[in-house]
N, C-alpha and C positions, 0 to 999 in steps of 0.2 A: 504494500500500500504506500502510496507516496500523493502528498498534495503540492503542486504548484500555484501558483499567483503569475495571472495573465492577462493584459489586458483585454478590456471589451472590445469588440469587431463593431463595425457600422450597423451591421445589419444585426447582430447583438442587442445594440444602442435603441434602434428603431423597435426590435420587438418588443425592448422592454417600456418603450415608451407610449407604446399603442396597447399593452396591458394596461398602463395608467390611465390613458384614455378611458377601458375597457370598465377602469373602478371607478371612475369619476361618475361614468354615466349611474352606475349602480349607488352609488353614494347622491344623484341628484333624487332617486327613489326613494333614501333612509329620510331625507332632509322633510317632505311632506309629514310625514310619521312623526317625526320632532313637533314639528310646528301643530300637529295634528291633538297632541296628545296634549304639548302647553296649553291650547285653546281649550279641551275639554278641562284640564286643571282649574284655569283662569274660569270660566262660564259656573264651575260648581262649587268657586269661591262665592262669587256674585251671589247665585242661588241657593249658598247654604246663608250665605249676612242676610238675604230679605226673606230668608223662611225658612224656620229649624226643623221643617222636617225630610229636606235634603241632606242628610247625614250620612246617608248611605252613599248614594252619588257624588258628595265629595271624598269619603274613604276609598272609593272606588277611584278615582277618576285621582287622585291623589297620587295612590301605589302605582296606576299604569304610567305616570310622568314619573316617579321615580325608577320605575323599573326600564323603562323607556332611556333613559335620562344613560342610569350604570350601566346600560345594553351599549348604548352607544360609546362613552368612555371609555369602557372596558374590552369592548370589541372592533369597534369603528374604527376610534381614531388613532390605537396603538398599527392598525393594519395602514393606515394608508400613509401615516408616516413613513412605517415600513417602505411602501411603496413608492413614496419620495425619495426616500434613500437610495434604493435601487436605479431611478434613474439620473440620478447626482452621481454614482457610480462609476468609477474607472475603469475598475480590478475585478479580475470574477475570480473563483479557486476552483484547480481542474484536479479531482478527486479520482487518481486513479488505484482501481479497488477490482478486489473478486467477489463475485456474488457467493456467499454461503447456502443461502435459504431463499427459498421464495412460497410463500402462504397468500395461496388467494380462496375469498369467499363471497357467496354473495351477501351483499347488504340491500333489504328494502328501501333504505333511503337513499344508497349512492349508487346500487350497483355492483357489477364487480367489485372488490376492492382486493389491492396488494398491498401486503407485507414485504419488505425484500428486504434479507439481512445481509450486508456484506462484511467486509475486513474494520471496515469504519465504523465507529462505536455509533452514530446513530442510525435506525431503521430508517430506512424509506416508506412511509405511510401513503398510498397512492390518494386516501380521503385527508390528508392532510400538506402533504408535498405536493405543487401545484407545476407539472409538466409543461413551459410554455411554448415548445416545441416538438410535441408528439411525433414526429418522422420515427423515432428509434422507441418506439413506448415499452411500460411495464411487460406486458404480453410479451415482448419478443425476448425477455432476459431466459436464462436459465441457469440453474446451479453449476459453480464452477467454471463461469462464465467472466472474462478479464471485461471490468466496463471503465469507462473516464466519466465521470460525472460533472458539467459545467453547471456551477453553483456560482449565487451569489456571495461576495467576502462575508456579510456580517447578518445574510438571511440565508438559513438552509432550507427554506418553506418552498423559495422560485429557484426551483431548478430551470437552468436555461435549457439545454439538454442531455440526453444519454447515448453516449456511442459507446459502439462494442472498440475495444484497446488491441 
């Protein structure tokens, strides 16, 4: 196993920056939901001060703005930092490794999914490592298989891609 530090190629650059595009769009969809859920907040403040017996509606409509709120924090905006990161990027690391293991199953929410364990202490989680160039995908590895893995330096989530070494 051995990892190098290599710069990003053009078309590297572009991929990864038409992924950001790709979350942008999706982050203008979370944004509604924000504003959606404040609005109910705000309406059942209104409606619990001119009349006590909206209590319910605002306990409710309370929890889903918080809950709303740390969904976003905790999930949103750690990822799309991330995602700025990546395309502020110079350097990618080209992880080259042997495949140990490979465990697929299906899952009703995603689908196939892969496990692949190699020489490199973390798995490759196919529901969680995000393949932005499927030409060489999970499917085609198999055990005892030499791979190079292009990763990003300081996210192992965007795999750029997986060639056979």
């Amino acid at each position: 196993m051995s990892v190098t530090k290599a710069p990003l190629s053009l078309s590297e650059k572009k991929k990864l920056y038409n992924t950001f595009k790709f979350r942008l769009v999706l982050l203008v969809g979370i944004i509604p939901v924000l504003f959606a859920s404040a609005s109910f907040f705000i309406q059942s403040i209104t409606d619990y001060s001119v009349n006590q017996y909206a209590a319910g509606t605002f306990i409710f409509c309370t929890c889903f703005f918080i809950l709303c709120l740390y969904l976003f924090f905790k999930l949103a905006v750690p990822y799309y930092k991330q995602t700025l990161r990546n395309i502020r990027a110079k350097d990618k690391l080209i992880i080259e490794t042997v495949v140990t293991d490979i465990k697929s199953e299906w899952v009703d929410e995603f689908g196939l999914t892969f496990v692949i364990q190699t020489e490199y202490p973390v798995p490759i989680v196919s529901t969680i490592n995000r393949l932005l160039n499927p030409e060489f995908g999970y499917k085609d590895l198999r055990p005892n298989m030499r791979i190079r893995i292009h990763t990003m330096e300081e996210n192992l989530m965007d795999i750029l891609y997986i060639e056979p070494a």
